[in-house]
N, C-alpha and C positions, 0 to 999 in steps of 0.2 A: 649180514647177520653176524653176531658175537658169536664168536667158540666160547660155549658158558665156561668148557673147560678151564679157559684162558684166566676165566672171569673168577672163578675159585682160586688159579692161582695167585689173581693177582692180589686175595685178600691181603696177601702179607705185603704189600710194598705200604707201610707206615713205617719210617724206620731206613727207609733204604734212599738209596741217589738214581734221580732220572738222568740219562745218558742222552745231548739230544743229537740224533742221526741227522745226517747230511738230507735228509728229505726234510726237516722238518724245516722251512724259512722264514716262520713265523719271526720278525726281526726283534721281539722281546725274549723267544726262547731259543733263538739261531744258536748254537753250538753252545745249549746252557748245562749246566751240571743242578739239579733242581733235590735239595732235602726235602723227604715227604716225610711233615711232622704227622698228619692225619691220610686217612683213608677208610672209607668204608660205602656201606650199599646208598649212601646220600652225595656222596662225593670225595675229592681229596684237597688237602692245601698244604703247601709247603711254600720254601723259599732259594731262590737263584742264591746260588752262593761265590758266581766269579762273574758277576760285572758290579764292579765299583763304580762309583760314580764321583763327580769334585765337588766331594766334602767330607774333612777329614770330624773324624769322631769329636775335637775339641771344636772345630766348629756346632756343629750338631751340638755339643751339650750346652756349649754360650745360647742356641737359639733356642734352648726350650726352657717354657715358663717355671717356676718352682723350683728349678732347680739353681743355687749357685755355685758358678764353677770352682774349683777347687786350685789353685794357683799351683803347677807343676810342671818338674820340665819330664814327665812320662812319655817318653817315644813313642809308646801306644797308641799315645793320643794322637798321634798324625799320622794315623792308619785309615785307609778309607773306608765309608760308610757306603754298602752294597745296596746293588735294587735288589729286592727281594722278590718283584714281579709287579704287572700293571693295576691293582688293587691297592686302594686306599693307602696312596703315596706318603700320606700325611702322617702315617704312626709307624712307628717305629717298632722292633721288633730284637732281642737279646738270644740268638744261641751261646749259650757256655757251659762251662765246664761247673760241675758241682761244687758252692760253698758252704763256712757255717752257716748261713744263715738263708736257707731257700724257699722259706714262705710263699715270697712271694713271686718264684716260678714253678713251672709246670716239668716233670720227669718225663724226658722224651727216651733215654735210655742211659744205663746203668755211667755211664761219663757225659751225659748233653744233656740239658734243662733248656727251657724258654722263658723267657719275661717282657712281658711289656710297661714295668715297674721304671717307672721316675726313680724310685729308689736304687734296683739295679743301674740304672744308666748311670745316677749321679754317682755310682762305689765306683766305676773306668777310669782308671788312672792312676787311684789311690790303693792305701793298705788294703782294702775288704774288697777288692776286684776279686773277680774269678781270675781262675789259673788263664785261662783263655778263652779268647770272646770275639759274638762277630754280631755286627748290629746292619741291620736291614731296614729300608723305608719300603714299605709296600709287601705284597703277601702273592702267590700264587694259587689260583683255585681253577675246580673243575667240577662242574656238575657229576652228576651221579650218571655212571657210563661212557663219562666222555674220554676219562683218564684209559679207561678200558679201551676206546674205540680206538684212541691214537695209539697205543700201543700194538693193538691188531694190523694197520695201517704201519708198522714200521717206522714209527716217531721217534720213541724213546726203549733205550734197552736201560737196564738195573743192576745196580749192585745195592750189596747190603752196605749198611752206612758207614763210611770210613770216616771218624772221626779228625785222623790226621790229613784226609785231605783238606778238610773245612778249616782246620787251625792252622797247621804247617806244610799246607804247599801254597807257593805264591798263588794268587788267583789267573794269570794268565797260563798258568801249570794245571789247574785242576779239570780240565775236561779231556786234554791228554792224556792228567796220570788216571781217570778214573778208568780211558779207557784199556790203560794198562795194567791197571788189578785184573780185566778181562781177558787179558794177551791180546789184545787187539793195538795194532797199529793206527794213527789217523788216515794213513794213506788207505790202507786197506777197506777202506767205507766205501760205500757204493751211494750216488745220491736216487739208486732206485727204489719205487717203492714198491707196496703189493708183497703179497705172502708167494712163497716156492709152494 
């Protein structure tokens, strides 16, 4: 049975980073750091933010339709393109930082938007990019309760969303440094489960 308590507090993780505990071995979310864009009594979805995958951003943007690439030598552009999680691998997905021109993404919080704009994709690399940016194929979701249960179950601990781990720390750093905003050590983890 849920602690509803549990269950209220978790209204607020939209906005925050999943931590994933040594219990969970799920090998999609084994020691993943996961942004929760959404969350509520129907479910949640976010995205894995430190497992890349091999395909850098300029690839990715030669492969999709509508778009023509933009001839540059932007370093950026040979930054890899993350799994976001095991849902609909095939679209792609824009965290960044606030531009002029945000029509066409979505306010996730006062410095990070979303987009799944061909538009945004084709500005990577060029003048009109965001200040910084991470692009995902695939999406993470959880039924309504389910986010809750694993959490009860010692899956995933939380922090509130640290911008700069998602832009400026390497992706093999970010499930370390997240759990050091917490003062926690990795060594210090326990792979048991079950509530004290």
């Amino acid at each position: 049975m849920i602690d509803s308590t549990k269950i209220e507090a978790l209204k607020t993780l939209k906005n925050h980073l999943l931590i994933a505990m040594p219990a969970l071995t799920d090998p999609y979310f084994k020691k993943s750091v996961v942004y929760i864009c959404e969350h509520d009594d129907k479910g949640a979805m976010g995205f894995i933010i430190n497992f890349p995958v091999k395909l850098t951003l300029q690839e990715l943007i030669k492969n999709v339709e509508q778009i023509k690439p933009t001839p540059n030598s932007d370093s950026s552009l040979l930054s890899p393109v993350f799994l976001g999680g095991p849902l609909d691998l095939e679209r792609g997905f824009i965290l960044h930082s606030p531009t002029q021109e945000n029509s066409q993404s979505t306010k996730l919080n006062d410095a990070l938007m979303m987009s799944n704009s061909k538009t945004v994709l084709a500005s990577l690399g060029t003048d009109d990019a965001p200040d910084n940016y991470f692009v995902a194929l695939g999406y993470s979701s959880w039924d309504s309760g389910q986010l809750e249960e694993e959490m009860n179950n010692n899956h995933w601990i939380t922090i509130d969303c640290e911008n700069d781990i998602i832009f400026n720390t390497s992706p093999e750093n970010r499930w370390e440094e997240s759990l050091r905003v917490l003062g926690i050590s990795p060594n210090q983890l326990s792979t048991m489960t079950g509530n004290a």
